[in-house]
N, CA, C and O atoms as CSV, one atom per row, in Angstrom:
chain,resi,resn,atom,element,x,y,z
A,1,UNK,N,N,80.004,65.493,89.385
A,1,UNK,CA,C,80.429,66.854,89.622
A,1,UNK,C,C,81.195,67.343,88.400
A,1,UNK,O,O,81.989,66.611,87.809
A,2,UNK,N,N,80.956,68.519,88.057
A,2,UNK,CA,C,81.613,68.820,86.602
A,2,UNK,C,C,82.883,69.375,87.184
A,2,UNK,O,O,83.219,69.666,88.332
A,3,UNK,N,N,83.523,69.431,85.923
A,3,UNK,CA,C,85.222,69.435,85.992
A,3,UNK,C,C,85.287,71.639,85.769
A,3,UNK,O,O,84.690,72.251,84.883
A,4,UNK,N,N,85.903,72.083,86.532
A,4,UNK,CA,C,85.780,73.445,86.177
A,4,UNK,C,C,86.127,73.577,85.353
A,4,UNK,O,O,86.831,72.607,85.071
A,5,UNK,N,N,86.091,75.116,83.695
A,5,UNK,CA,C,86.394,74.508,82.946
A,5,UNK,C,C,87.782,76.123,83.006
A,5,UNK,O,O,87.558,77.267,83.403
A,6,UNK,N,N,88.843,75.655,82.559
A,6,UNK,CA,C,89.621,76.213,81.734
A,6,UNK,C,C,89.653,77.796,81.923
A,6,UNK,O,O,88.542,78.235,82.222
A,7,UNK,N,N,90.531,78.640,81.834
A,7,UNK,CA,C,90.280,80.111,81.105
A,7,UNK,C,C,90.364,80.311,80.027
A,7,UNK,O,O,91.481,80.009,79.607
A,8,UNK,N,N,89.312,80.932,78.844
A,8,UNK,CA,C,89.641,80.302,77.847
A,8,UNK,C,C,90.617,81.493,77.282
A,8,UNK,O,O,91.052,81.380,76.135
A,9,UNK,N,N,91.063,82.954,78.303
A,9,UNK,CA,C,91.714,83.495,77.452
A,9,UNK,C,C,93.425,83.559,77.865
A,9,UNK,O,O,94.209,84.497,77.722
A,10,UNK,N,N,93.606,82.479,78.307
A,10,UNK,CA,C,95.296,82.144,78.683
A,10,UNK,C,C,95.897,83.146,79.319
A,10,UNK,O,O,97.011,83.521,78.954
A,11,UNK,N,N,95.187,83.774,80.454
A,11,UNK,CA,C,95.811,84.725,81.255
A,11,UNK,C,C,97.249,84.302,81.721
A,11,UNK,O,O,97.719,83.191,81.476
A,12,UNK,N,N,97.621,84.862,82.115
A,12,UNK,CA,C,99.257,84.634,83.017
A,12,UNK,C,C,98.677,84.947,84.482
A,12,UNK,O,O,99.405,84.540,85.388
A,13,UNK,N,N,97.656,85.508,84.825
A,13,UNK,CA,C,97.081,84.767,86.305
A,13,UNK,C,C,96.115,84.906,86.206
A,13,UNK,O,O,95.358,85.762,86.665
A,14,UNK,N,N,95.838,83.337,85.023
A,14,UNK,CA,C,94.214,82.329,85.517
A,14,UNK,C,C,95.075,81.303,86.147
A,14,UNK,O,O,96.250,80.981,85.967
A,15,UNK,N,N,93.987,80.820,87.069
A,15,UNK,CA,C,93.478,79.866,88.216
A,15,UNK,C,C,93.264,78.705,87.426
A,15,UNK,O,O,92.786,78.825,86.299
A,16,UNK,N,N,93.629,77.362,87.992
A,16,UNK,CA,C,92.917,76.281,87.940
A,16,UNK,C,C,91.246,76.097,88.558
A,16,UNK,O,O,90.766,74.965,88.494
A,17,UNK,N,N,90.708,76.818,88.933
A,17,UNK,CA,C,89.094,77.206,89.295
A,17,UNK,C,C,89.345,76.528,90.851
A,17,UNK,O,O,88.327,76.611,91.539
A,18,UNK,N,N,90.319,75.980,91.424
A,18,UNK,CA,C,90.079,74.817,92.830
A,18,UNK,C,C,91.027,76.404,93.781
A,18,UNK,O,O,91.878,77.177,93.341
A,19,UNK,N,N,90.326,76.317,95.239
A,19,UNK,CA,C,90.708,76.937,96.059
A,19,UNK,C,C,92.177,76.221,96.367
A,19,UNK,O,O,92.563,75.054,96.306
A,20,UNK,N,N,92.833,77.522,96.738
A,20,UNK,CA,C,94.175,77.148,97.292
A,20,UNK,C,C,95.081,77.782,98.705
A,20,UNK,O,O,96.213,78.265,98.733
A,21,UNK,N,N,94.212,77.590,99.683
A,21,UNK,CA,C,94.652,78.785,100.551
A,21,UNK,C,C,96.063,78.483,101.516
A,21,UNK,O,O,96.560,79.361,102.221
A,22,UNK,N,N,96.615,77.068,101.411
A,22,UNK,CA,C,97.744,77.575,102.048
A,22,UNK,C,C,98.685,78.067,101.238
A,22,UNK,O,O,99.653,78.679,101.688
A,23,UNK,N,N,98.453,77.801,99.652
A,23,UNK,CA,C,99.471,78.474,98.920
A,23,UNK,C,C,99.683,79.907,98.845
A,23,UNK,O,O,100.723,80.554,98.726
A,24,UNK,N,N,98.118,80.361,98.968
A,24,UNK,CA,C,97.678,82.070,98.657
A,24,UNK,C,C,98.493,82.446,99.857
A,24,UNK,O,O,99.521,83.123,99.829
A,25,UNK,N,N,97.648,81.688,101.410
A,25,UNK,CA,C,98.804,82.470,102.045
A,25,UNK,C,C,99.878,83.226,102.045
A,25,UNK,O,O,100.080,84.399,102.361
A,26,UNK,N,N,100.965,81.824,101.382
A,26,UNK,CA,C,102.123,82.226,101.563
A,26,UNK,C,C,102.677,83.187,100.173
A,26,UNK,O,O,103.885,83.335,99.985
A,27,UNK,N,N,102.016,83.582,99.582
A,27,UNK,CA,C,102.232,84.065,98.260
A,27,UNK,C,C,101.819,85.390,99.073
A,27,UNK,O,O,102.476,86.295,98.558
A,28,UNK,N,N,101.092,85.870,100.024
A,28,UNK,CA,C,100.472,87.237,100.303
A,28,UNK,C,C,101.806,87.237,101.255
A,28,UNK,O,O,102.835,87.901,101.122
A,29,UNK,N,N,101.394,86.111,102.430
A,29,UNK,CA,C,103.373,86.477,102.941
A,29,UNK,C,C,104.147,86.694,102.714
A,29,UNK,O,O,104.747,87.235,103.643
A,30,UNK,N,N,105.055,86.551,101.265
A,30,UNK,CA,C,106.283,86.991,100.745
A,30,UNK,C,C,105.620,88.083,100.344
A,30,UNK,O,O,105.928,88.987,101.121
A,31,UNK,N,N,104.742,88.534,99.395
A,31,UNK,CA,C,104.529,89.801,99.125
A,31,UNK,C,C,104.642,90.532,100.269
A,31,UNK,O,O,105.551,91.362,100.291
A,32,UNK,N,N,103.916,90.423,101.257
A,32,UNK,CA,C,103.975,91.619,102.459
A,32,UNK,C,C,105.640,91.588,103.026
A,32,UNK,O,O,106.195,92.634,103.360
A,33,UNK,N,N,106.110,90.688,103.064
A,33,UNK,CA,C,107.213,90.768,103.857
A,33,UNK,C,C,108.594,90.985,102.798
A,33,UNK,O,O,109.647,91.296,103.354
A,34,UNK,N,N,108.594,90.813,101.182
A,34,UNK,CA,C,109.661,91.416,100.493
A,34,UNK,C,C,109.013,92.974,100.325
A,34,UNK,O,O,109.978,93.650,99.968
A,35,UNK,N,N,107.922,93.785,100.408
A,35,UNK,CA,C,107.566,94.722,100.306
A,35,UNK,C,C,108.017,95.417,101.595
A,35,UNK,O,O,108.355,96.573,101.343
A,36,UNK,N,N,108.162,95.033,103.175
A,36,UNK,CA,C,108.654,95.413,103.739
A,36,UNK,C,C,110.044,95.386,103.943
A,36,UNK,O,O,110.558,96.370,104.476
A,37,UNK,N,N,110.619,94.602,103.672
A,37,UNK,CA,C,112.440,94.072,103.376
A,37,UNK,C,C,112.943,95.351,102.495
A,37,UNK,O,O,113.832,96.125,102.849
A,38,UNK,N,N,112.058,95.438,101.043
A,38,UNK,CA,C,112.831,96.626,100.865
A,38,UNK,C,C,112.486,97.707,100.766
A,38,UNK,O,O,113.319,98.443,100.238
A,39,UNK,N,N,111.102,98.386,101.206
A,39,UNK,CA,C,111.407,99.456,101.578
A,39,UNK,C,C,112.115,100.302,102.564
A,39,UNK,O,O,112.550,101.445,102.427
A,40,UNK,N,N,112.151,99.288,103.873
A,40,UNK,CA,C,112.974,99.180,105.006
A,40,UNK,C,C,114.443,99.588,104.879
A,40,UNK,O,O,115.136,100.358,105.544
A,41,UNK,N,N,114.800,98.502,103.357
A,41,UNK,CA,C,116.138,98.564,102.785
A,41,UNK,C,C,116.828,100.224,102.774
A,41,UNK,O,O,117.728,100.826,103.359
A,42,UNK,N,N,115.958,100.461,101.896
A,42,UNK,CA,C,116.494,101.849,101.795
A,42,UNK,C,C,116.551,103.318,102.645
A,42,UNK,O,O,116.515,104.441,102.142
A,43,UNK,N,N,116.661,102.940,104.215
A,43,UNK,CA,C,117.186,103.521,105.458
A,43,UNK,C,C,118.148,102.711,106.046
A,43,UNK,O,O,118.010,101.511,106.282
A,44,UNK,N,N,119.239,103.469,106.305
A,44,UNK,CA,C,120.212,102.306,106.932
A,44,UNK,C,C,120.107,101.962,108.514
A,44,UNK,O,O,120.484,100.867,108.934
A,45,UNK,N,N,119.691,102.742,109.181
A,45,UNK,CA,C,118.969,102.541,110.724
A,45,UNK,C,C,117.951,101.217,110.991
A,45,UNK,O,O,117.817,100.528,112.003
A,46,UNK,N,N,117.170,101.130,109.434
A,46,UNK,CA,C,116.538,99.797,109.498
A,46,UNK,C,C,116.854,98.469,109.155
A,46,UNK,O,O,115.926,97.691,108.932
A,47,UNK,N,N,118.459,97.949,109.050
A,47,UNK,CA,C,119.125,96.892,108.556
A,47,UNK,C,C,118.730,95.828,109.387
A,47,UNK,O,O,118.985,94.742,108.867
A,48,UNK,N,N,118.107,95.739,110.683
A,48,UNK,CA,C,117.592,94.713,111.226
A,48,UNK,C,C,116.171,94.462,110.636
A,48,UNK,O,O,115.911,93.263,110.534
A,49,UNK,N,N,115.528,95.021,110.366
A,49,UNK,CA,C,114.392,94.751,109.853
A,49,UNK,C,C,114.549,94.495,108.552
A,49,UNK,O,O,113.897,93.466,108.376
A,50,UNK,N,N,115.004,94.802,107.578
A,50,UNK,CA,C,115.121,94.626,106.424
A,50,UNK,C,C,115.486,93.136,106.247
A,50,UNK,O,O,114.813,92.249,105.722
A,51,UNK,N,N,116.962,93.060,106.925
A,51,UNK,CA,C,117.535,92.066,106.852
A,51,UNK,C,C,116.561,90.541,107.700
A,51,UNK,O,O,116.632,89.426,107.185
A,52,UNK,N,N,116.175,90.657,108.305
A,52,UNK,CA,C,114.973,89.672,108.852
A,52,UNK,C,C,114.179,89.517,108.256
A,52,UNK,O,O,114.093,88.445,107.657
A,53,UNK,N,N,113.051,90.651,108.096
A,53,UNK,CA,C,112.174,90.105,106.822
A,53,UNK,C,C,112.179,90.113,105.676
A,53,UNK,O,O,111.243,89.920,104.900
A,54,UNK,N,N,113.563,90.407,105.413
A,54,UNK,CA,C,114.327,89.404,103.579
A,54,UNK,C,C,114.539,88.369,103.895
A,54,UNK,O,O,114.441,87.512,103.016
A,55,UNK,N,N,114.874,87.995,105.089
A,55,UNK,CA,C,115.592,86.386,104.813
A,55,UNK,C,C,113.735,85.301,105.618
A,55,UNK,O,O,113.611,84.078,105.550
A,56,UNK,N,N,112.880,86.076,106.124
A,56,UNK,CA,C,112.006,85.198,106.281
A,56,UNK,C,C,111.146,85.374,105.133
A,56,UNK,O,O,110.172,84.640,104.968
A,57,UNK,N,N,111.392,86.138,104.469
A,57,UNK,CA,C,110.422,86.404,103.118
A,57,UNK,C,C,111.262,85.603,101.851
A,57,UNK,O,O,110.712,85.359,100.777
A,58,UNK,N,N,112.218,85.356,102.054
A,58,UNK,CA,C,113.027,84.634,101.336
A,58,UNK,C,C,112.702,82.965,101.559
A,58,UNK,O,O,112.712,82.079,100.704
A,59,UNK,N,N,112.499,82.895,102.579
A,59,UNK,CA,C,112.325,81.096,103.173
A,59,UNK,C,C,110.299,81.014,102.786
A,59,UNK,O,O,109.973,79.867,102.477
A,60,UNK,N,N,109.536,81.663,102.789
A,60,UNK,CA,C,108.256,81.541,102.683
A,60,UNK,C,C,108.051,81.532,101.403
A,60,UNK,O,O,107.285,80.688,100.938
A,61,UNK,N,N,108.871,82.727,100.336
A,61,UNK,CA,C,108.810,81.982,99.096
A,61,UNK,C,C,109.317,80.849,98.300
A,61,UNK,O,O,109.058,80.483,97.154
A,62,UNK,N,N,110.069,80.414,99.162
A,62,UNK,CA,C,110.243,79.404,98.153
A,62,UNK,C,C,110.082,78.057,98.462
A,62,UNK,O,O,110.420,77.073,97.805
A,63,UNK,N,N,109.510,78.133,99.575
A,63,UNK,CA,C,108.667,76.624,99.822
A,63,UNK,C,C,107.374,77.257,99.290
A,63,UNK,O,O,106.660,76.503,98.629
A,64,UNK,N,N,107.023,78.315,99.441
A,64,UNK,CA,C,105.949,78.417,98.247
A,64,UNK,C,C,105.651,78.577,97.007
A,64,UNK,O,O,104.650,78.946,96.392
A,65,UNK,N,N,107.294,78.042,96.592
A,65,UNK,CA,C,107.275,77.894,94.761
A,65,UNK,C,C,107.813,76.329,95.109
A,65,UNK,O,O,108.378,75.809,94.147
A,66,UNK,N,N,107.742,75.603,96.163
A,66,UNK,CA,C,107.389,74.283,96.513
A,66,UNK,C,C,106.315,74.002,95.705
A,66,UNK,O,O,106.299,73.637,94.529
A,67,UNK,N,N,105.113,74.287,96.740
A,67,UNK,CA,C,104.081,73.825,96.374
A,67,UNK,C,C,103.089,74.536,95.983
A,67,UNK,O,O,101.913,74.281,96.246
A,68,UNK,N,N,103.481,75.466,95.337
A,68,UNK,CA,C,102.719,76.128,94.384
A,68,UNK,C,C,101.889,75.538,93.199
A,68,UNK,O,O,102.260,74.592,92.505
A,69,UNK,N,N,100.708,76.230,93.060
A,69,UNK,CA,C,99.534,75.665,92.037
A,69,UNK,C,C,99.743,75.566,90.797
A,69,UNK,O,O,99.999,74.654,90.010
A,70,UNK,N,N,99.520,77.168,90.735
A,70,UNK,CA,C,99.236,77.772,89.414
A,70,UNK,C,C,100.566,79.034,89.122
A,70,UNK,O,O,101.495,79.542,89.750
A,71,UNK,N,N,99.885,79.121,87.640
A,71,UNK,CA,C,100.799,80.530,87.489
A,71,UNK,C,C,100.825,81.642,88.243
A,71,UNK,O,O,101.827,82.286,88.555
A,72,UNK,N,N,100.020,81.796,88.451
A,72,UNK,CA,C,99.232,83.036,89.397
A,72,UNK,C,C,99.948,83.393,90.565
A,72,UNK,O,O,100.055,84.551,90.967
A,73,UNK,N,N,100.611,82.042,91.303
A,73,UNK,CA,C,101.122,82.121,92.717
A,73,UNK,C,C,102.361,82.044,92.345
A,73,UNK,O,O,103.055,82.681,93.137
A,74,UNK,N,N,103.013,81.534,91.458
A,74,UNK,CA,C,104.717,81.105,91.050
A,74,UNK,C,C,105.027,82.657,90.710
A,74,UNK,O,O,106.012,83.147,91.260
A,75,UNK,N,N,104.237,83.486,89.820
A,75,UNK,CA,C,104.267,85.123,89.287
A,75,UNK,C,C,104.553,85.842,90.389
A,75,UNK,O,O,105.727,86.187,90.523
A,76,UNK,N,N,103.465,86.272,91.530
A,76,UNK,CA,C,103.486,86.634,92.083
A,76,UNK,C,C,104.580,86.437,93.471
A,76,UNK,O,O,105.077,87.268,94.230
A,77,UNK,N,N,104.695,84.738,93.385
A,77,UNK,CA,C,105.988,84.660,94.608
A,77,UNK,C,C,107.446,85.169,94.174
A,77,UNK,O,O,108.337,85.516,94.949
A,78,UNK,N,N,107.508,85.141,92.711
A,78,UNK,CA,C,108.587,85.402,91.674
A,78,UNK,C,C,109.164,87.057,92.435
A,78,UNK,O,O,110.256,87.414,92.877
A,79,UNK,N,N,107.759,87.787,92.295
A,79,UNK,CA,C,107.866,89.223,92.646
A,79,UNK,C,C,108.464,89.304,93.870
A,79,UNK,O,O,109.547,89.823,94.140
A,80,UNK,N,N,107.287,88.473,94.967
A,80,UNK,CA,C,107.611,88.967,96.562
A,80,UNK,C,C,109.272,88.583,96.453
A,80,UNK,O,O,110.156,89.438,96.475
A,81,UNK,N,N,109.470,87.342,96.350
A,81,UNK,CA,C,111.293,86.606,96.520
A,81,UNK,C,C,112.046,87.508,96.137
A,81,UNK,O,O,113.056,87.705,96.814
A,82,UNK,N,N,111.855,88.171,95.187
A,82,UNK,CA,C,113.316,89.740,94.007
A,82,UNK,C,C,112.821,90.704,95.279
A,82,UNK,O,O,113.804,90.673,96.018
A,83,UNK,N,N,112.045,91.352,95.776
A,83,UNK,CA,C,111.580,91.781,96.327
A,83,UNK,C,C,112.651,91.695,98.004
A,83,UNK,O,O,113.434,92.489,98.526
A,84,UNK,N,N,112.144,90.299,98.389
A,84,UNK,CA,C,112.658,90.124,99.961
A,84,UNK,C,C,114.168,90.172,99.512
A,84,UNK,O,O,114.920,90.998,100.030
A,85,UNK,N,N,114.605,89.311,98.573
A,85,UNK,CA,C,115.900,88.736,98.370
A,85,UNK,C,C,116.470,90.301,97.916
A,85,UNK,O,O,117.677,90.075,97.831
A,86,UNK,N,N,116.323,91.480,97.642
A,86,UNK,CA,C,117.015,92.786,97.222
A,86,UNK,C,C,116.964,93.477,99.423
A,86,UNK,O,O,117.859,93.721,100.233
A,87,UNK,N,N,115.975,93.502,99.468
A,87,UNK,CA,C,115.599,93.723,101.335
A,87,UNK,C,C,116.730,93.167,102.097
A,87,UNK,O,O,117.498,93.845,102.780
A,88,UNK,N,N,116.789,91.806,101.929
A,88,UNK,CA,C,117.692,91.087,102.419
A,88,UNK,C,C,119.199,91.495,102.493
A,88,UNK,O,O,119.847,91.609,103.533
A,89,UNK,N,N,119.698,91.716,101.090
A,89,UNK,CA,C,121.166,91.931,100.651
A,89,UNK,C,C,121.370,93.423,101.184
A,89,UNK,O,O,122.348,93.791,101.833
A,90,UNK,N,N,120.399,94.142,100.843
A,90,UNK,CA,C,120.785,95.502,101.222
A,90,UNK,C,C,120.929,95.617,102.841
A,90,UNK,O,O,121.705,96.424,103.353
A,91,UNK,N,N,120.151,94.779,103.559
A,91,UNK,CA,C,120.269,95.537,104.832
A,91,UNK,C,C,121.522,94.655,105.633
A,91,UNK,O,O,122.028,94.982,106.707
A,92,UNK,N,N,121.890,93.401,104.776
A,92,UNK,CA,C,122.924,92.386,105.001
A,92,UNK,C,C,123.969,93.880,104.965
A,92,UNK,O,O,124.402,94.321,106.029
A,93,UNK,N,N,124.234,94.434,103.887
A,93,UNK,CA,C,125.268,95.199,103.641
A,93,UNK,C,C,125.739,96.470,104.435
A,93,UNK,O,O,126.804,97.074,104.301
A,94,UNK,N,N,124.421,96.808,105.524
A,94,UNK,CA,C,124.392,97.847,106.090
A,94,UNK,C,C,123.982,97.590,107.493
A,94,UNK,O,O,123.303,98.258,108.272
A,95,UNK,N,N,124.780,96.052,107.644
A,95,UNK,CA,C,124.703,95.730,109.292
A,95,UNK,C,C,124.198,94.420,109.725
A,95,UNK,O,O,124.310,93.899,110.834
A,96,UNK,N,N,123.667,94.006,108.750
A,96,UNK,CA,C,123.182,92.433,108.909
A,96,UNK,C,C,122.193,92.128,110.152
A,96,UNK,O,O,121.590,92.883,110.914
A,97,UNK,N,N,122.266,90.725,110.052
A,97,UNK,CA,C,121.082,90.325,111.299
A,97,UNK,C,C,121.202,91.051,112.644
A,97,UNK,O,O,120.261,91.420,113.348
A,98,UNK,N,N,122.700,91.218,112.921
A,98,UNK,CA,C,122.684,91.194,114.391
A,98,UNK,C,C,123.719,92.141,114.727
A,98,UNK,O,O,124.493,92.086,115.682
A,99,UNK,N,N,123.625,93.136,113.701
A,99,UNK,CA,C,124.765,94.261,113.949
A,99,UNK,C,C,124.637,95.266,114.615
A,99,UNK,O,O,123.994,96.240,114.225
A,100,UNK,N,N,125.090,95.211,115.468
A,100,UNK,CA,C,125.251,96.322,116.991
A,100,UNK,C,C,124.432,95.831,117.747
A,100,UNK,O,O,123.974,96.623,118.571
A,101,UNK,N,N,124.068,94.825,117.787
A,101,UNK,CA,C,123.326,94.229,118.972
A,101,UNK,C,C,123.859,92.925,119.748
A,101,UNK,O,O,123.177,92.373,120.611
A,102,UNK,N,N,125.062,92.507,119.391
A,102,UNK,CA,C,125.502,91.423,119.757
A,102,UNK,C,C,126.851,91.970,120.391
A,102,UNK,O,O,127.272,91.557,121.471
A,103,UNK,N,N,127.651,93.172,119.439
A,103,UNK,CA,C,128.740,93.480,119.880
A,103,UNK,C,C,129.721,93.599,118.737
A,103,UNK,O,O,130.926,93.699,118.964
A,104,UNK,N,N,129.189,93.588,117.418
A,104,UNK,CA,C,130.022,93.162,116.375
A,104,UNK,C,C,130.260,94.510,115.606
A,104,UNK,O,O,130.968,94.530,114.599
């Protein structure tokens, strides 16, 4: 079986040519979920949502810069993580996980 070969023009997201789908997964998961963290962020009515899916978009990237492949997925989880992890802080700041729903 031949060996795939190479990109020969050194992209910053070429592939090792081998499928990788639980990594892609979780690389599309932090993207979707720091893309929702902070746009969310920036309404303060939505600090539960923000703040939830920053901090689960926060935990998916970075067991998926665990076991991450290639450049391609480390780039892109790089994004979603700044992404959740800005979602996160902001809606931390404007009520956190469990603010007004617990009693606090």
């Amino acid at each position: 079986m031949a060996q795939p070969q190479p990109n020969p023009t050194g992209s910053l997201l070429a592939t090792d040519g081998k499928p990788h789908p639980r990594q892609d997964a979780l690389m599309v998961a932090t993207l979707v979920l720091g893309a929702v963290a902070f746009v969310a962020a920036q309404f303060h009515h939505l600090h539960l949502l923000s703040s939830w899916t920053g901090l689960i978009g926060i935990l998916t990237g970075a067991y998926g810069q665990f076991i991450s492949a290639t450049t391609r997925e480390r780039f892109l989880l790089v994004i979603g993580l700044g992404a959740a992890a800005i979602g996160f802080f902001l809606g931390m700041a404007q009520g956190g996980l469990f603010g007004g729903l617990i009693g606090f």
